[in-house]
N, CA and C of each residue as an Amber inpcrd file, in Angstrom:
protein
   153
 -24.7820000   7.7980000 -15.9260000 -26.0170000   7.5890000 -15.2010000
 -25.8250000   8.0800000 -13.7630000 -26.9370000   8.9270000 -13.3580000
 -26.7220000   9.3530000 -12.1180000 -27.6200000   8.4230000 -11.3150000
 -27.7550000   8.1140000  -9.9720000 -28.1290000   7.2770000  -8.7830000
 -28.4590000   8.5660000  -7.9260000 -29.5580000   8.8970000  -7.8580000
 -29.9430000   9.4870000  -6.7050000 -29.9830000   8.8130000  -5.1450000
 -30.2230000   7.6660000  -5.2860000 -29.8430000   6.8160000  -3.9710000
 -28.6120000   7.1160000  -3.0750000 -27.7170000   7.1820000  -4.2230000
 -26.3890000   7.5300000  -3.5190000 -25.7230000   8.9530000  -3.3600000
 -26.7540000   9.7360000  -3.8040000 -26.1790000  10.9840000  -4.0120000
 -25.6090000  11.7630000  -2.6030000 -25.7820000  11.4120000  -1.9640000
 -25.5120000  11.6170000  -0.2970000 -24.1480000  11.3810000   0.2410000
 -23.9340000  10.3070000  -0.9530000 -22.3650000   9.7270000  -0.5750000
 -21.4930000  10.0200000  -0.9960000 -20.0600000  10.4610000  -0.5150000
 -19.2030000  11.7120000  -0.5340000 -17.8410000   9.9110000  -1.7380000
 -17.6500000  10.6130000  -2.7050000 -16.4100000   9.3780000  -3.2900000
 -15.3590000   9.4190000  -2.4260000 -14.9690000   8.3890000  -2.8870000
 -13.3070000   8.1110000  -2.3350000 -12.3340000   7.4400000  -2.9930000
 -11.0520000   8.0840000  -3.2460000 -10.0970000   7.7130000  -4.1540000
  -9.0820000   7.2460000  -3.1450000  -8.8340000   5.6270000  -3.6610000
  -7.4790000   4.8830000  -2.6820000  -6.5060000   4.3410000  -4.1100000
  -5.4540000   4.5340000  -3.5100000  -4.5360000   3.8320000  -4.1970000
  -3.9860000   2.4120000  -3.3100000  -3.3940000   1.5250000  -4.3500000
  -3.2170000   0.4390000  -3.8540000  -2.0580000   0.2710000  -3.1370000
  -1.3210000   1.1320000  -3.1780000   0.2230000   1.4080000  -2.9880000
   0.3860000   2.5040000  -2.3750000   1.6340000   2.9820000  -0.9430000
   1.4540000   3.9300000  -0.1550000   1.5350000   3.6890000   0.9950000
   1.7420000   3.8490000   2.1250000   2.0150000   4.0300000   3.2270000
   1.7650000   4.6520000   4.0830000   1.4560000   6.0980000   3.4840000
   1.5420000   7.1190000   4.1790000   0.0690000   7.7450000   4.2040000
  -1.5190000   7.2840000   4.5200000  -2.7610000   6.8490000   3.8420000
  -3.0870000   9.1350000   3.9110000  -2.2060000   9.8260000   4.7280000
  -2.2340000  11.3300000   4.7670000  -1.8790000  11.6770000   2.8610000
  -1.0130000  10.9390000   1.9090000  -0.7120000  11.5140000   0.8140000
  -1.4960000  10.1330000  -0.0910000  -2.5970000  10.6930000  -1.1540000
  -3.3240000   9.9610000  -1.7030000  -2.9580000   9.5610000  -3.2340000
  -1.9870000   9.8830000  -3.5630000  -1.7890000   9.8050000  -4.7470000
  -0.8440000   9.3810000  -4.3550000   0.1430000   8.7440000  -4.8940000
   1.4660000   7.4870000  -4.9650000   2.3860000   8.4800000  -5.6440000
   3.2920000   8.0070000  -5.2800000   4.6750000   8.6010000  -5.7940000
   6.1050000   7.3060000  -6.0260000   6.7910000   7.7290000  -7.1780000
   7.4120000   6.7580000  -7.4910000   8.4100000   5.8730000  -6.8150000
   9.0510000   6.1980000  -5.5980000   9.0150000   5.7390000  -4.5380000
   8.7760000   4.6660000  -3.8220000   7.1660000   5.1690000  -3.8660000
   5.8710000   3.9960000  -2.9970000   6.3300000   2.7080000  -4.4660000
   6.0840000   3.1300000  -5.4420000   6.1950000   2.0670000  -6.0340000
   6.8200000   1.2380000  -6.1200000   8.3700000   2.0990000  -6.0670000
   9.5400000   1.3850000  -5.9190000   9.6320000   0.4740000  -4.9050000
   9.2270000   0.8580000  -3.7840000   9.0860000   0.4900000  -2.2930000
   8.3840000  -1.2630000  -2.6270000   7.2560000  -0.7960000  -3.2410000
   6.5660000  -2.1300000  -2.8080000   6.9450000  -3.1390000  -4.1040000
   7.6260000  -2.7960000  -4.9150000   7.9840000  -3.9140000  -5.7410000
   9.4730000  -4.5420000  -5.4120000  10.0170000  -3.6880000  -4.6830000
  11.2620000  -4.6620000  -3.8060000  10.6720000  -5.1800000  -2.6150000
  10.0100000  -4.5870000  -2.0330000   9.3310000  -5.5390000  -0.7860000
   9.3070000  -7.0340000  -0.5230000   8.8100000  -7.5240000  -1.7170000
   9.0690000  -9.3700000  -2.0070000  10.1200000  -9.8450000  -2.2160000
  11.3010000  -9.2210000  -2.7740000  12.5690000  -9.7280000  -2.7790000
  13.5450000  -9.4870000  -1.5270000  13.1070000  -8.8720000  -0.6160000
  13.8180000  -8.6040000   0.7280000  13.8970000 -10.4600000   1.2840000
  14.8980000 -11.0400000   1.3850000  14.8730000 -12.2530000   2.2850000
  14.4200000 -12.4250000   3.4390000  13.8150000 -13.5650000   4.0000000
  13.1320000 -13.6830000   5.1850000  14.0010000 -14.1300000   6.2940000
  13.6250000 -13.7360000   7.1370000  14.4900000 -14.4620000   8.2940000
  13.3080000 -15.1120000   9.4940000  13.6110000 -16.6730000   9.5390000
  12.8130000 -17.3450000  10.4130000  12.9440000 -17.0030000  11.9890000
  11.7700000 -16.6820000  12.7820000  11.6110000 -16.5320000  13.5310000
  12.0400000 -17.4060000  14.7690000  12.9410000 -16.7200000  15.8960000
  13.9620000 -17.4500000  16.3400000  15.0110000 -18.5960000  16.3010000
  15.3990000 -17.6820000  15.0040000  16.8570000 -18.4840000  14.5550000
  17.9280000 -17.5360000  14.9790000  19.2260000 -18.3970000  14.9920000
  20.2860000 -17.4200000  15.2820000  21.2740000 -18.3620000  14.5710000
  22.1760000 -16.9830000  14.4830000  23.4890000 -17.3840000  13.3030000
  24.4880000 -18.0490000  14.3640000  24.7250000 -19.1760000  13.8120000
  25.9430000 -20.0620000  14.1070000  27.3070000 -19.8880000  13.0890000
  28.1320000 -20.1420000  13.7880000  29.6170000 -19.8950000  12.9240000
  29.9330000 -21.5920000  12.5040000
């Protein structure tokens, strides 16, 4: 079905994953990237290591 209403309006393809918003298509990488992202450990904000 076409929408003439919208015919004016140019699409746009995003991926959910990426970084780099210049390369639009994902690469395996990005993927990799963001599925280790959550397992990186946190470190609380102004703490410091004691011996």
């Amino acid at each position: 079905m076409h929408d003439t209403a919208r015919s004016s309006i140019e699409g746009q393809f995003t991926t959910l994953v990426g970084d780099t918003p210049d390369r639009v298509v994902s690469t395996a990488s990005d993927h990799f990237r963001t599925g280790v992202r959550p397992l990186r450990p946190k470190k609380p904000r102004g703490s410091t290591i004691t011996p």
